[in-house]
Backbone as JSON, one array per atom type, in Angstrom:
{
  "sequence": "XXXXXXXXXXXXXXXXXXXXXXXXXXXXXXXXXXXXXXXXXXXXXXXXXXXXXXXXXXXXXXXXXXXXXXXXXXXXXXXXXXXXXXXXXXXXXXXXXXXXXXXXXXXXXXXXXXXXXXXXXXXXXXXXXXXXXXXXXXXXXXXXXXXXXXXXXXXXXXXXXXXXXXXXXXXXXXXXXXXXXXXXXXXXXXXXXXXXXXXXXXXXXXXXXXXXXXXXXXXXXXXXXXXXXXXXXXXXXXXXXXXXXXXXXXX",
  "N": [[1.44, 17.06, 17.24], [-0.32, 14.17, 15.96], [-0.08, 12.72, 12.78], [-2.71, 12.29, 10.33], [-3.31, 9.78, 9.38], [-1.65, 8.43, 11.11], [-2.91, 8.63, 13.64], [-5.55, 7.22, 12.23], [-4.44, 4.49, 11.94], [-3.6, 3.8, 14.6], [-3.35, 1.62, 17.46], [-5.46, -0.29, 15.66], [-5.09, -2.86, 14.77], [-6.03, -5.25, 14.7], [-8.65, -4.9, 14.35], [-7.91, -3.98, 11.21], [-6.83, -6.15, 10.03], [-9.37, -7.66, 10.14], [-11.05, -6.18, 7.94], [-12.24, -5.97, 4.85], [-10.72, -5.59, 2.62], [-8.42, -6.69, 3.3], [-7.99, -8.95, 2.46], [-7.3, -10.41, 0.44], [-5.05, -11.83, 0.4], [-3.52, -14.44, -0.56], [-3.66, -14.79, -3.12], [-3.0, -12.24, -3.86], [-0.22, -12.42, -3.52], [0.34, -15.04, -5.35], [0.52, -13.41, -7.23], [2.73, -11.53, -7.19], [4.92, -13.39, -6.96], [5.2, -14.85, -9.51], [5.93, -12.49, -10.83], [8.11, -11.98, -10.12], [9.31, -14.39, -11.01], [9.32, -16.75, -9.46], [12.16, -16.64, -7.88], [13.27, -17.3, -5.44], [15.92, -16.27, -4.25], [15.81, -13.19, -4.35], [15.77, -10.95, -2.78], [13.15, -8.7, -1.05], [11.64, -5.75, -0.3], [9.27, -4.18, 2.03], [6.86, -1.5, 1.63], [5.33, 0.06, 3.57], [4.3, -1.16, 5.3], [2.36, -2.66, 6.91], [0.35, -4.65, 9.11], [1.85, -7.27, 8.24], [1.11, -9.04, 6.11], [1.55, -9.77, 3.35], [4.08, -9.86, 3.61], [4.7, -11.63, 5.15], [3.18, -13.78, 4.41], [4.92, -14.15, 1.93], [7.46, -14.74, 3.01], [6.94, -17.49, 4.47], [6.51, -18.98, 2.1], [9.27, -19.0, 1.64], [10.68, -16.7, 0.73], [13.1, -13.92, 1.65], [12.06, -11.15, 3.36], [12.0, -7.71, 4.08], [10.22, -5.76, 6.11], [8.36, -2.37, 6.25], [7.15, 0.34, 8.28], [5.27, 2.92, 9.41], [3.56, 3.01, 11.5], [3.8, 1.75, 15.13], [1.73, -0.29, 16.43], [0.58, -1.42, 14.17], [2.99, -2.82, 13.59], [3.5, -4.16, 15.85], [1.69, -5.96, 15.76], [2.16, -7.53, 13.45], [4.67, -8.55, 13.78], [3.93, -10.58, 15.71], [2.15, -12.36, 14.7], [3.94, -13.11, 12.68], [5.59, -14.3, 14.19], [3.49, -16.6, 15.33], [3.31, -18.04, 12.55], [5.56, -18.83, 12.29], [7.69, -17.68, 10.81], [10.87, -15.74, 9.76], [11.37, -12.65, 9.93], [11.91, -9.74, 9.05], [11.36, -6.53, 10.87], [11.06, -3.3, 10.67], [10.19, 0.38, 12.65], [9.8, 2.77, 10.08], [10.2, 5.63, 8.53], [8.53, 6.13, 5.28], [9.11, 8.14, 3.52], [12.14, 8.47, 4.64], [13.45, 6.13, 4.12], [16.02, 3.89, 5.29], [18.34, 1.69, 4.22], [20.88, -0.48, 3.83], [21.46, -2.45, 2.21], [20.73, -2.4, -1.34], [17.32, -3.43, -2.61], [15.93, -6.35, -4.71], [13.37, -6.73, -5.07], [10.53, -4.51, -4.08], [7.53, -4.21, -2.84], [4.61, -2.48, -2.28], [2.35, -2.21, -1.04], [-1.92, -1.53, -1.29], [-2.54, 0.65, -0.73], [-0.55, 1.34, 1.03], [1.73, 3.71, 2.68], [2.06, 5.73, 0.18], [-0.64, 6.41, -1.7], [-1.14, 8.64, 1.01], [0.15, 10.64, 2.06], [0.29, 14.43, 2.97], [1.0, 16.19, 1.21], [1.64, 16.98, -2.46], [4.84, 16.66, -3.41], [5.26, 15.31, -0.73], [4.97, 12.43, -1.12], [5.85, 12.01, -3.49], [8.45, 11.93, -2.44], [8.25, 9.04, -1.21], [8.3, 7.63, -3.72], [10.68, 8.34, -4.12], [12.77, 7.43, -2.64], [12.17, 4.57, -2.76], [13.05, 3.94, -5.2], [15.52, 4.34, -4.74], [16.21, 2.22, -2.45], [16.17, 0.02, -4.3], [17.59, -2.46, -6.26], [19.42, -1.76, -9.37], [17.76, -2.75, -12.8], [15.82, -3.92, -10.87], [12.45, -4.54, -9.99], [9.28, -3.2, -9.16], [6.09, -3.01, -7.97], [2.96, -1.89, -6.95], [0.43, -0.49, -5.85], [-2.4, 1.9, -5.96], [-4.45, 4.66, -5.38], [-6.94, 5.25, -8.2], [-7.37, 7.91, -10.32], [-9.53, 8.06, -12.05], [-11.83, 6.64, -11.19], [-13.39, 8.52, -9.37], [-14.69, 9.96, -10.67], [-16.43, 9.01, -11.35], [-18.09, 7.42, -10.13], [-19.48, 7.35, -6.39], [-16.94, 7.64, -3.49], [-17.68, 7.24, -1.2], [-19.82, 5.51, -0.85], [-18.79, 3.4, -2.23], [-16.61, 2.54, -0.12], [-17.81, 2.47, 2.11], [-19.15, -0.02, 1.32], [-17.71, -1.55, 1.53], [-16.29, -1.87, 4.57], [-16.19, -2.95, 7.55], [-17.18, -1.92, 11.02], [-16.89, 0.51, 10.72], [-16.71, 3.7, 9.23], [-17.31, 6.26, 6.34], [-17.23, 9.69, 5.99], [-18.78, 12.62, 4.5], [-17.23, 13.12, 2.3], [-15.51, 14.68, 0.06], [-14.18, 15.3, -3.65], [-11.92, 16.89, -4.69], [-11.74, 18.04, -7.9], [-9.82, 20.23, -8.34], [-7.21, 18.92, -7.54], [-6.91, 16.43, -7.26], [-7.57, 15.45, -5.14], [-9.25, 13.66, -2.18], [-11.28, 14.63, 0.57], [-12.3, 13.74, 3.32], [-14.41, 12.16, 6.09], [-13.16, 9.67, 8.99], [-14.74, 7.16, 10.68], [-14.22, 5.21, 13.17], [-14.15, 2.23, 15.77], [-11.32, 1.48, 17.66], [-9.47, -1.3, 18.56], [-9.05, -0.98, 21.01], [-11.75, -0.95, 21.94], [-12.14, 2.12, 21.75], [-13.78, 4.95, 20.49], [-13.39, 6.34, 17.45], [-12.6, 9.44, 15.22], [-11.48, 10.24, 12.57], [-10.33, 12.94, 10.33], [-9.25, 12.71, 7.22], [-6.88, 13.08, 4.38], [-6.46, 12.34, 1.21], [-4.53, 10.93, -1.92], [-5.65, 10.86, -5.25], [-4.85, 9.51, -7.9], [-3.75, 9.88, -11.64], [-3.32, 7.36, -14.38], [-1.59, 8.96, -16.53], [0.2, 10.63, -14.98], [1.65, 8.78, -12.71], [2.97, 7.7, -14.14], [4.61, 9.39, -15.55], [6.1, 10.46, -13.22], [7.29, 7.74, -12.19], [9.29, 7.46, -14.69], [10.46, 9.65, -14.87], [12.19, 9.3, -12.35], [13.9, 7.28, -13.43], [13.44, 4.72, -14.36], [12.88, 2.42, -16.22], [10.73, 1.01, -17.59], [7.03, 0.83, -17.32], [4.01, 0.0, -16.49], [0.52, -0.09, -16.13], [-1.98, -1.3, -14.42], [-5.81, -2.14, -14.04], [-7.02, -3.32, -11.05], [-7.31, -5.47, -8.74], [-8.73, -7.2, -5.98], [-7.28, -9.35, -4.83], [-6.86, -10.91, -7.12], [-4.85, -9.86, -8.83], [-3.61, -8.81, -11.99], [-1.82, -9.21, -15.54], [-3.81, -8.95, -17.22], [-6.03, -7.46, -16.8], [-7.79, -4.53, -18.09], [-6.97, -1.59, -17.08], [-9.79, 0.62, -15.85], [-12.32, 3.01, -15.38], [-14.02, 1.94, -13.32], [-12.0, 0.84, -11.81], [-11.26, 0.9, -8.37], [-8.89, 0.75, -7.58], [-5.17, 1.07, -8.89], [-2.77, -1.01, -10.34], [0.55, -1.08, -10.34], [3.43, -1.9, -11.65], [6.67, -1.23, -12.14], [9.91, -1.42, -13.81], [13.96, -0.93, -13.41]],
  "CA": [[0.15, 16.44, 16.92], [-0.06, 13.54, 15.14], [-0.81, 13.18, 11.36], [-4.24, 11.65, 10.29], [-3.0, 8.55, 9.21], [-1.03, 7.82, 12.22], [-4.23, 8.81, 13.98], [-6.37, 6.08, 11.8], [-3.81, 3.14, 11.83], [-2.84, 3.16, 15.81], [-4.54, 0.74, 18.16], [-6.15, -1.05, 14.88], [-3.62, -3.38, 13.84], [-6.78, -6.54, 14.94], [-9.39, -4.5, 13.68], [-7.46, -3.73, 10.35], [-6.67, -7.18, 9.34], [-10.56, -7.93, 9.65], [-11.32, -5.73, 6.32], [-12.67, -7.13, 3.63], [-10.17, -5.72, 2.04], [-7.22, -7.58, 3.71], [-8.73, -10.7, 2.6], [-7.12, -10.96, -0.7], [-3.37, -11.74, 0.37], [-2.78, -15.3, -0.96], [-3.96, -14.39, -4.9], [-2.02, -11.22, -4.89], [1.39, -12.76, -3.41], [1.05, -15.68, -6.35], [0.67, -12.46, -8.67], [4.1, -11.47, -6.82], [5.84, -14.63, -7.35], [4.83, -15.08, -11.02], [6.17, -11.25, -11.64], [9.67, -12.3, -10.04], [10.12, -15.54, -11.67], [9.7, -17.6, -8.89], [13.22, -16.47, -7.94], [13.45, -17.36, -3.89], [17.29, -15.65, -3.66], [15.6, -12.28, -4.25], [15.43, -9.91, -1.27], [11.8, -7.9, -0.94], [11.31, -4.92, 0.51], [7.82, -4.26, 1.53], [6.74, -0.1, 1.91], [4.39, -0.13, 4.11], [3.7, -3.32, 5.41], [1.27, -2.82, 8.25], [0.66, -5.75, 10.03], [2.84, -8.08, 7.8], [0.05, -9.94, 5.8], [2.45, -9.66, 2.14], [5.38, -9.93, 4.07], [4.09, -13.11, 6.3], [3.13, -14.99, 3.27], [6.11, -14.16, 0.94], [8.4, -15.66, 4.0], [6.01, -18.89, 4.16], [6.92, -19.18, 0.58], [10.67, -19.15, 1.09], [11.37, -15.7, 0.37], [13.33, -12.99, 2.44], [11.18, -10.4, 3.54], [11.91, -6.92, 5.05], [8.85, -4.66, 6.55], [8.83, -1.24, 7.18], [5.82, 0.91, 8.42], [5.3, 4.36, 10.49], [2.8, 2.6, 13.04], [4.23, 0.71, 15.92], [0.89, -0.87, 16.85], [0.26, -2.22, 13.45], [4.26, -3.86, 13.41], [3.77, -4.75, 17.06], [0.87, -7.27, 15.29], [2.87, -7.99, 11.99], [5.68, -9.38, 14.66], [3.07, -11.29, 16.54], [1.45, -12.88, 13.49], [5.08, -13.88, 12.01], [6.0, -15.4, 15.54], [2.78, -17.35, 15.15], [3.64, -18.96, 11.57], [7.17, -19.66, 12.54], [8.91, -17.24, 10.06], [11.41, -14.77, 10.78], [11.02, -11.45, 8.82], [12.48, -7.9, 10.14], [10.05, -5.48, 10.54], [11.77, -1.94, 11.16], [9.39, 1.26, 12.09], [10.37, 3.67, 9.39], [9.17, 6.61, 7.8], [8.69, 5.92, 3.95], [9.35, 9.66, 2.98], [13.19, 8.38, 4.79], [14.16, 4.52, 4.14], [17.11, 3.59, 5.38], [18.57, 0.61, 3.92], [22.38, -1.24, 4.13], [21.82, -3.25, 0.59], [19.53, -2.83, -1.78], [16.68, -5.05, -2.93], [15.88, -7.02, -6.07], [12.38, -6.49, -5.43], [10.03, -3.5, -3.67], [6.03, -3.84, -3.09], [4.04, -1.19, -1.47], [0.2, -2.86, -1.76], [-3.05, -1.62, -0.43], [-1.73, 2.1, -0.13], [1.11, 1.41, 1.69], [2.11, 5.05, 2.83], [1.42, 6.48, -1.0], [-0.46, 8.27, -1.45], [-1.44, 9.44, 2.21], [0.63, 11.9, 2.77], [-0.21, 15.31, 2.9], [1.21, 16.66, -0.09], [2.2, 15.57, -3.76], [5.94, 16.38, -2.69], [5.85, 13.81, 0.27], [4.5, 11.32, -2.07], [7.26, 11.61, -4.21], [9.87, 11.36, -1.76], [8.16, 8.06, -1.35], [8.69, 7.16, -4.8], [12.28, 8.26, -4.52], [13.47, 6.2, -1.57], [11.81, 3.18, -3.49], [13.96, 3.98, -6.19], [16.95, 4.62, -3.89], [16.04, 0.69, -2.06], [16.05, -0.84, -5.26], [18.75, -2.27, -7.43], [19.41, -2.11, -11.02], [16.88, -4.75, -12.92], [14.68, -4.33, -9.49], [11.02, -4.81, -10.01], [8.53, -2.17, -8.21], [5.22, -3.65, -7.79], [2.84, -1.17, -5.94], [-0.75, -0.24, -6.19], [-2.58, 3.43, -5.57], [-5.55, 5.28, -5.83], [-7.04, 5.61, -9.51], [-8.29, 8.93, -10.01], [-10.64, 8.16, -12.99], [-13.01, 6.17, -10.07], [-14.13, 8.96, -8.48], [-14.93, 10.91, -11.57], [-17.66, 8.55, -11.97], [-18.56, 6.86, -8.47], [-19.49, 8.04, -5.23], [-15.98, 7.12, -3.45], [-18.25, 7.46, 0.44], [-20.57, 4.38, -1.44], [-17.95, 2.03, -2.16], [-15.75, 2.31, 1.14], [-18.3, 1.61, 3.4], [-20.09, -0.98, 1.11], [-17.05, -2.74, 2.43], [-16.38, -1.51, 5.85], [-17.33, -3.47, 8.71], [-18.14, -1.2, 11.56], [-16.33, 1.99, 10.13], [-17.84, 4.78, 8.22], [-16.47, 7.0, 5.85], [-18.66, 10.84, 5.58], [-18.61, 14.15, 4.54], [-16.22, 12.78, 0.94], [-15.51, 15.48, -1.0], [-13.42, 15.14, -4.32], [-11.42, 17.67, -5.34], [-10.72, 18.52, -9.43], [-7.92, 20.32, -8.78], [-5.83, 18.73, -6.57], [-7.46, 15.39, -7.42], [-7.41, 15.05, -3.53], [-10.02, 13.63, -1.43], [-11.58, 14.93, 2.59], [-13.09, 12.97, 4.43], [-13.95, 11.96, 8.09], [-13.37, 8.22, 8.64], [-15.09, 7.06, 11.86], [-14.13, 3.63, 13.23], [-13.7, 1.83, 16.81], [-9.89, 0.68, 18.22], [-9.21, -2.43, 19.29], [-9.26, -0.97, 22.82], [-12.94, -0.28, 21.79], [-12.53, 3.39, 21.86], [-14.23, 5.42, 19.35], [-12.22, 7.93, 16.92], [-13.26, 10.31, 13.81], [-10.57, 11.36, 11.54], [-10.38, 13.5, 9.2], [-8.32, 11.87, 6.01], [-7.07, 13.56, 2.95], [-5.68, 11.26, 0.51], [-4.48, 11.64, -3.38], [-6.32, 9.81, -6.19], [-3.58, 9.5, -9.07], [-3.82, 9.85, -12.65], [-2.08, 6.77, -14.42], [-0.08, 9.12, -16.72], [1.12, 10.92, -13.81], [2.45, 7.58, -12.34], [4.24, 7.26, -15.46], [5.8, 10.45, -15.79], [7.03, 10.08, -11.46], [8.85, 7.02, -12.24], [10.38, 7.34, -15.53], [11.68, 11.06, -13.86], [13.0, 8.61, -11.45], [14.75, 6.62, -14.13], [12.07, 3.29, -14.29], [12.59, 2.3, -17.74], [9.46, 0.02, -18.01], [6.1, 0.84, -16.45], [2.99, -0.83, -16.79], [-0.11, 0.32, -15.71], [-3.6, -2.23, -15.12], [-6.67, -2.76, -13.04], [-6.35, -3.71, -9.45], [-8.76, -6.61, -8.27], [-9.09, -7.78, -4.93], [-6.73, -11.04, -4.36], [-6.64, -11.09, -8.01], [-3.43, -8.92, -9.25], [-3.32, -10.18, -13.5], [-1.51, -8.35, -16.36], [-4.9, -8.77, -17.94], [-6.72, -6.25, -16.37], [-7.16, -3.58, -18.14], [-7.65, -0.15, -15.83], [-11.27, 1.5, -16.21], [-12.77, 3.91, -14.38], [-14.26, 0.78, -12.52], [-11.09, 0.4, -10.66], [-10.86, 2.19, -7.04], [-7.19, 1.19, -7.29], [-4.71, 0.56, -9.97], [-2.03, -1.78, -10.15], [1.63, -0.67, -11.05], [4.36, -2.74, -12.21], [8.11, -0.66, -13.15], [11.09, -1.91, -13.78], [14.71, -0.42, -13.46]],
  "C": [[0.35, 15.36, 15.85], [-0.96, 13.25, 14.06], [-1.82, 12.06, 11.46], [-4.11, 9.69, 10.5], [-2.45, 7.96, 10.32], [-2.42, 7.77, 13.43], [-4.79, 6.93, 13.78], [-5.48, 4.61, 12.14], [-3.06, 2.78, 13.79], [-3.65, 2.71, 16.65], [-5.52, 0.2, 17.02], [-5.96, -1.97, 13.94], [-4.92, -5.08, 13.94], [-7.85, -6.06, 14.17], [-9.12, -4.64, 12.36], [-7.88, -4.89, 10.07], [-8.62, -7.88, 9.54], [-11.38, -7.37, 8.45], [-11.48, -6.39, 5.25], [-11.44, -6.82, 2.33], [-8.36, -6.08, 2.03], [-7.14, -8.37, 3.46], [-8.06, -11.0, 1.12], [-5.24, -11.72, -0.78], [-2.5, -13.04, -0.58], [-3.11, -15.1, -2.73], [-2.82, -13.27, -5.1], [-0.34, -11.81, -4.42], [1.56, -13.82, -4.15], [1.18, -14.91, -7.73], [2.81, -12.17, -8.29], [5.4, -12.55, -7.42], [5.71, -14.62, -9.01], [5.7, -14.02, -11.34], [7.79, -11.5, -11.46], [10.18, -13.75, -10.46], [10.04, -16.71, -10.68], [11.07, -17.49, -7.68], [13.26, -16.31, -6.19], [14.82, -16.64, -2.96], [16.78, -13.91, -3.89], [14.88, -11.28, -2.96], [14.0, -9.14, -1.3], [11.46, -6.98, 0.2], [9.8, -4.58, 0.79], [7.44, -2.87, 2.5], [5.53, -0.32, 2.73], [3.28, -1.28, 4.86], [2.5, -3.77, 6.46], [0.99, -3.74, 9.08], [1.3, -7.29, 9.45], [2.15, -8.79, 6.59], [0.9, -10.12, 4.21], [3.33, -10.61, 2.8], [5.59, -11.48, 4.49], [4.13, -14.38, 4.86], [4.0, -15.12, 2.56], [6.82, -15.05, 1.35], [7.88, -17.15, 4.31], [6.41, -19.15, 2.9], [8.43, -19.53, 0.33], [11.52, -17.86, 0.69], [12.13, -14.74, 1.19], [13.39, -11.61, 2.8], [11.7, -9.16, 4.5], [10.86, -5.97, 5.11], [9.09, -3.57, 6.82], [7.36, -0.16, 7.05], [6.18, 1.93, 9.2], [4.63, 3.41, 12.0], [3.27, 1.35, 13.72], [3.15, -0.41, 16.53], [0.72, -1.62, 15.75], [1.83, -3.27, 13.35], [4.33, -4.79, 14.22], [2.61, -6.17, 16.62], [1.72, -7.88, 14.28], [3.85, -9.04, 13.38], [4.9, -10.47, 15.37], [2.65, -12.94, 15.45], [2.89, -13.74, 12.58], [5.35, -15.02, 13.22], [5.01, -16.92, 14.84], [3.22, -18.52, 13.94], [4.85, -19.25, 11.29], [7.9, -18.69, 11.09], [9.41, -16.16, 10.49], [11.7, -13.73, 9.21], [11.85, -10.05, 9.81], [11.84, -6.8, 9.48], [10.93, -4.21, 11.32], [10.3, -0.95, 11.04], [10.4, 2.41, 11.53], [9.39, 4.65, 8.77], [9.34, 6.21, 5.93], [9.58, 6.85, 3.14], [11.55, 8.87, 3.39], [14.17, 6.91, 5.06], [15.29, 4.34, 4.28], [17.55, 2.42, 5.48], [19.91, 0.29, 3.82], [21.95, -1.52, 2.89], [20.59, -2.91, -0.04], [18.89, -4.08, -2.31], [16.55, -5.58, -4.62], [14.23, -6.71, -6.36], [11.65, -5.4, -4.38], [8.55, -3.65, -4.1], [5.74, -3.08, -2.0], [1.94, -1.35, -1.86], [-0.9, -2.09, -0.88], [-2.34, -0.06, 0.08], [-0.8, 2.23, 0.56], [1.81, 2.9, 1.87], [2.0, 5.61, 1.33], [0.13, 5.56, -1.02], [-1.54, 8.46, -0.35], [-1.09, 10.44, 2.37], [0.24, 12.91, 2.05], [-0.21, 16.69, 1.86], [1.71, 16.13, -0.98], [4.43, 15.25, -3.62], [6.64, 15.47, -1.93], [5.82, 12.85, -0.04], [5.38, 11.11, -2.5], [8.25, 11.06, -3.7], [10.15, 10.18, -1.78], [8.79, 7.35, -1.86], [10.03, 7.01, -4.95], [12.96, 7.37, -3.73], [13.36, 5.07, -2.12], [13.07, 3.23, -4.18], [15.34, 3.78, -5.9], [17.49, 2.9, -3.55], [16.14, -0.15, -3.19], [17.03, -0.77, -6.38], [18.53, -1.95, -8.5], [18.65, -2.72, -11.87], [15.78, -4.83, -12.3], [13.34, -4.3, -10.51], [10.21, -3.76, -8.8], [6.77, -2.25, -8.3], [4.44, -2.91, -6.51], [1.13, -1.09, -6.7], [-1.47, 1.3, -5.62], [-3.88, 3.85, -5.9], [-5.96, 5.6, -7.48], [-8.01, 7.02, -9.15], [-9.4, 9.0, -10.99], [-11.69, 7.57, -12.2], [-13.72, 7.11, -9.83], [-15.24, 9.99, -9.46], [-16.35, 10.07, -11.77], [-18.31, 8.0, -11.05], [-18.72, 7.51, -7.38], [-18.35, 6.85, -4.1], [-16.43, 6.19, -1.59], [-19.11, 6.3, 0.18], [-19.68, 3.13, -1.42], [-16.72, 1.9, -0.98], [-16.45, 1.65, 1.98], [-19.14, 0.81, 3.09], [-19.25, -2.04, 1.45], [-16.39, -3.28, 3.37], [-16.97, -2.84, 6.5], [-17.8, -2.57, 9.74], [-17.73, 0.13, 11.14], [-17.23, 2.53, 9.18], [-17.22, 6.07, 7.13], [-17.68, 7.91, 5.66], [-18.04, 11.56, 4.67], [-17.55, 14.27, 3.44], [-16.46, 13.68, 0.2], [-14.39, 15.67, -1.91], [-13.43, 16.47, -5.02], [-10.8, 17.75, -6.73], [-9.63, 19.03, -9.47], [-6.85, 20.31, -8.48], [-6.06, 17.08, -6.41], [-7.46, 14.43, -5.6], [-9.0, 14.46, -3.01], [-9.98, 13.82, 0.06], [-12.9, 14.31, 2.86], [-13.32, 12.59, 5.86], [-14.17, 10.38, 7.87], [-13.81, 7.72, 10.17], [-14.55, 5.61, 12.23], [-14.05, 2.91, 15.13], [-12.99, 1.27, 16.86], [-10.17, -0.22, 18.09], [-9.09, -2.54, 20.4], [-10.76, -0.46, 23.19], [-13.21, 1.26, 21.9], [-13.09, 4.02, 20.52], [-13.85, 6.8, 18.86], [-12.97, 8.12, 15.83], [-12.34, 10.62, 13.68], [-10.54, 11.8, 10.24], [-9.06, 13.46, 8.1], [-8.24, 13.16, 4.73], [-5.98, 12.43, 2.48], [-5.65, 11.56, -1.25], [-4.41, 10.88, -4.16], [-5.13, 10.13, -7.44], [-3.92, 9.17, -10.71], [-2.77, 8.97, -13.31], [-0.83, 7.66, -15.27], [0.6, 10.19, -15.99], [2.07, 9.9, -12.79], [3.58, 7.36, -12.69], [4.91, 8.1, -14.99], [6.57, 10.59, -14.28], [7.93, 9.22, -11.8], [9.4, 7.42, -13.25], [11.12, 8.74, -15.32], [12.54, 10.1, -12.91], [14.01, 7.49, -12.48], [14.39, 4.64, -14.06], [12.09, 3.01, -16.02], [11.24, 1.54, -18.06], [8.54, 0.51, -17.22], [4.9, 0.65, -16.91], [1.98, -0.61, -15.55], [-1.7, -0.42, -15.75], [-4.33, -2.14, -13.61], [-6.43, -3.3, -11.58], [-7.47, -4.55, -9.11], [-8.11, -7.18, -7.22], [-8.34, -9.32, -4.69], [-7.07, -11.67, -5.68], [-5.67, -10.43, -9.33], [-3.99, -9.78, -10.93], [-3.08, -8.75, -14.18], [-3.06, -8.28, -17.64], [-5.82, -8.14, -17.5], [-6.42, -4.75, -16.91], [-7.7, -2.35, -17.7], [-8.63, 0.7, -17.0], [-11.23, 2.32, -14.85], [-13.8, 3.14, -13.09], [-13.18, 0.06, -11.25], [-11.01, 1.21, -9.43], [-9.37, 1.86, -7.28], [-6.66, 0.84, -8.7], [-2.95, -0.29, -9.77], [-0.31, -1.43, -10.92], [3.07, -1.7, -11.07], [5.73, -1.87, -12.92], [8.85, -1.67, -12.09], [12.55, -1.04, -13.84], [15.45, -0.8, -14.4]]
}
């Protein structure tokens, strides 16, 4: 049977990229550039890449971009969408939890939940974290963003999803204290117009739990701010106003 997420993300790789919250790509990839210097000989791995929209623009930029996602429907667009703007990127489907990489990179983003934190326990999450760690040299840069869990403590999480939904629906949101988890059913129609309900759990993150994941992973620097919409800035600083939060370690 297949897991939720694989569920939600297959056959919606046209749909997807209509989200309002897909719409921010060229602001946060000159946050990208700015964080690496400019530096066009640096390799970029990108966790979760879904239908390329990071990846796409980085490589428009000059940079050299590898993708790696679980869903073959959202890569089978990412590939489509690179064709289109003439750059050549390599999009592998991979599982996050098991990255398998030949060299590592200089740099590693994982934006817009990028497989963390979906998965189904805090364990698989980690693994995440560790493969990152694994993909990434010495020096690297790790540039990722995630659920804040101080949001929900104060927002209704079923309010602000589908205030920016287009035909999708998120119900039945119930946030858990002590597993800082959220369940939900997320309703939406394919791209082959069929109509699905799944039921999502996903795990809202405390930033100094962030912390204490990487620097266990050996992240000497980590920096923790605000997450805005196709506006990434080290001047944001994270409230309980953020649904996501913006993470920045270094090795």
């Amino acid at each position: 049977m297949k897991r939720w997420y694989e569920q939600l993300f297959e056959n919606s790789a046209m749909t997807y990229d209509k989200e309002s919250f897909t719409q921010g790509t060229s602001g946060e990839v000159d946050f990208i550039e700015q964080e690496i210097g400019f530096d066009k000989s640096k390799r970029i791995l990108d966790v979760g890449c879904g239908t390329g929209r990071h990846a796409i623009e980085l490589a428009r930029r000059g940079y050299t971009v590898v993708g790696v996602d679980l869903s073959a429907t959202q890569l089978d667009r990412a590939r489509e969408k690179a064709a289109t703007a003439g750059v050549t990127i390599e999009f592998n489907q991979q599982d996050a939890r098991t990255i398998n990489v030949v060299t590592a990179f200089e740099v590693v983003i994982m934006l817009c939940e990028g497989a963390f934190p979906l998965m189904e326990t805090d364990e698989m999450n980690f693994q995440i974290l560790q493969n990152v760690a694994r993909a990434l040299k010495d020096k690297g840069k790790f540039i990722f963003s995630t659920l804040n869990a101080l949001f929900p403590l104060f927002h209704s999480t079923q309010e602000f999803i589908n205030a920016g939904a287009t035909d999708a629906r998120s119900e039945d949101n119930h946030f858990d204290l002590l597993t800082f988890r959220e369940h939900s059913t997320f309703s939406a129609t394919d791209d082959l117009g069929n109509q699905k309900s799944v039921v999502c759990n996903e795990r809202y993150y405390a930033p100094s739990e962030i912390t204490w994941y990487l620097k266990s992973l050996n992240f000497k620097k980590v920096d923790i701010y605000g997450c805005k919409l196709g506006k990434f800035s080290r001047h944001d600083k994270l409230t309980p106003e953020d649904f996501e939060m913006l993470v920045i370690a270094e090795k």
